[in-house]
C-alpha positions in Angstrom: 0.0 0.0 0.0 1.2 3.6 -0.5 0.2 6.5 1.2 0.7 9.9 0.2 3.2 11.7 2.6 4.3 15.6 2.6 8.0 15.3 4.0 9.8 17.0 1.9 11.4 20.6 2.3 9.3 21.8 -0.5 6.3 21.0 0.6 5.7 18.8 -2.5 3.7 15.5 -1.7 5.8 11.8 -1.4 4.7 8.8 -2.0 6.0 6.5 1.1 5.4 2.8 1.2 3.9 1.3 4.4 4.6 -2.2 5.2 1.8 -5.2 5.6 2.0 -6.1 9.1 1.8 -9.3 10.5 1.4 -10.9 13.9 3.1 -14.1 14.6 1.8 -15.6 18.6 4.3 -18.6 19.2 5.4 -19.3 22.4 8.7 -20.7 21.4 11.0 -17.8 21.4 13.6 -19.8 18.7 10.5 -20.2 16.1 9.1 -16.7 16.8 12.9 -15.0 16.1 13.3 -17.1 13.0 9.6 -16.2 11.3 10.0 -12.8 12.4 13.6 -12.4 11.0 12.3 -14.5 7.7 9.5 -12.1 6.8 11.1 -8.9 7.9 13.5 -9.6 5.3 10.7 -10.1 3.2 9.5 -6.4 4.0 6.7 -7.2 6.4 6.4 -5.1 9.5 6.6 -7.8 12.3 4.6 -7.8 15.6 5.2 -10.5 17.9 3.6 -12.1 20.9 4.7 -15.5 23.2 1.5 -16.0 24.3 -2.2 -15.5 23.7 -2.9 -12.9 26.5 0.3 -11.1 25.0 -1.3 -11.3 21.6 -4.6 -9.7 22.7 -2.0 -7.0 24.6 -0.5 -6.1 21.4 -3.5 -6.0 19.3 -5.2 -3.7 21.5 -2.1 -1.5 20.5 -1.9 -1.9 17.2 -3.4 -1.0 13.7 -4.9 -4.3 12.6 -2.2 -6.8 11.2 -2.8 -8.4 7.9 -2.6 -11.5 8.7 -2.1 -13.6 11.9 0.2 -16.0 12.1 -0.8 -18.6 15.3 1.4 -21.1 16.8 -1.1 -24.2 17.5 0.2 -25.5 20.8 1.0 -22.9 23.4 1.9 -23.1 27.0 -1.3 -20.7 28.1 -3.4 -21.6 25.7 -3.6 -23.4 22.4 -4.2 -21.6 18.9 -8.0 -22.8 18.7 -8.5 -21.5 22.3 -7.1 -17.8 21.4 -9.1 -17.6 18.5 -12.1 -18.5 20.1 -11.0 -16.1 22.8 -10.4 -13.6 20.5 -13.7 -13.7 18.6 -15.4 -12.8 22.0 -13.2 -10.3 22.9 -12.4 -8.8 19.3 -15.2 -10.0 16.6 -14.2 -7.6 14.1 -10.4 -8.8 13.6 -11.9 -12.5 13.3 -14.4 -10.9 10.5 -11.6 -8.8 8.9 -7.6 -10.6 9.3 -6.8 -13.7 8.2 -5.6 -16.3 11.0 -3.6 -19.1 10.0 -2.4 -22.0 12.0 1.6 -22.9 12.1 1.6 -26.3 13.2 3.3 -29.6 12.3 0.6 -31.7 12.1 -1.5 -32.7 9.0 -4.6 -31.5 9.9 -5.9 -29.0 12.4 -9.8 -28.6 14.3 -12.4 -26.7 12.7 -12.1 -22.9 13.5 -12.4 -19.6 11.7 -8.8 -19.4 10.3 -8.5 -19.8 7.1 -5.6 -22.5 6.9 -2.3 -23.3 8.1 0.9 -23.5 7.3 3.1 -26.7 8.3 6.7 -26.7 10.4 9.2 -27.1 10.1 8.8 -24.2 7.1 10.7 -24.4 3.7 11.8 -20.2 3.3 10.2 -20.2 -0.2 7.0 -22.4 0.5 6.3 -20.3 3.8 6.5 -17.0 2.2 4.6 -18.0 -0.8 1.7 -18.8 1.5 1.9 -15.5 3.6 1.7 -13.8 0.4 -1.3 -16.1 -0.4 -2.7 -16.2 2.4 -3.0 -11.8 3.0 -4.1 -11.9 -0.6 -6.9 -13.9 -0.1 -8.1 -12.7 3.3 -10.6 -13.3 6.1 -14.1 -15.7 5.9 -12.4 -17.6 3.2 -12.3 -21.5 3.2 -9.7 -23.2 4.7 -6.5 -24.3 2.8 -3.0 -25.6 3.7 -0.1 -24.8 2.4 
C-alpha cells in the first residue's frame, strides 16, 4: 500500500510505502525470532507475541495486522483457544484478518482461520503462503499450504 506523505522541504507530496504487518503468537521464542527475522526480510512489518494474552495486549495496540500467524500448541493456551477467545473479545479482527495455524501436524480442528501453514517451514514455500494467504483474506475456506 502507498500512502501519500508531505516530508519534503518543498512542501511537494511523497509517496511513502507502508509495510503489511503481520502478527506471529508462538510461544517458542527460537520459532518466533526465525519467522519474524524471515518475513522482515521479506519487507513485512513484524509484531510479535509468546503467548495469547500477550497477543490480545498487542492487538489492543496496534493497527490491525494483515494477517495472523498462530502457533497451535502454546503453553497458556492453544491456537484454537485464542481464536475463540479472540472472537469474543475482538469479533471484528476475526471478521476482517486472516488467521492461519503454524503447526506440524496434518490436519488442524475446525475454527475460523482460514488454513495453516506446516513446520518445520521451507523459506520459499512459507512465504509463498503468507503472500497467499493476506491476498486472499478473512471468511475464506480453509486451505494448507
Amino acid at each position: 500500500m502507498v500512502e501519500p506523505t508531505k516530508s519534503s522541504p518543498d512542501g511537494q507530496w511523497r509517496a511513502s510505502a507502508k509495510k503489511t504487518a503481520i502478527l506471529i503468537v508462538d510461544d517458542s521464542a527460537d520459532h518466533l525470532l526465525l519467522n519474524k527475522t524471515i518475513l522482515e526480510m521479506d519487507d513485512y512489518e513484524i509484531h510479535a507475541a509468546q503467548s495469547g494474552k500477550e497477543a490480545l495486549s498487542v492487538l489492543s495496540k496496534i493497527e490491525l495486522p494483515s494477517l495472523i500467524l498462530l502457533d497451535m500448541c502454546m503453553d497458556d493456551m492453544s491456537g484454537p483457544e485464542f481464536l475463540t477467545m479472540l472472537e469474543e473479545k475482538r469479533p471484528d479482527i476475526v471478521n476482517s484478518v486472516p488467521v492461519v495455524f503454524l503447526t506440524a501436524m496434518d490436519k488442524v480442528p475446525a475454527s475460523k482461520a482460514v488454513g495453516f501453514i506446516r513446520k518445520p517451514i521451507e523459506l520459499n514455500k512459507f512465504l509463498e503462503s503468507v503472500r497467499n494467504f493476506i491476498k486472499t483474506g478473512a471468511g475464506h475456506a480453509s486451505y494448507k499450504y
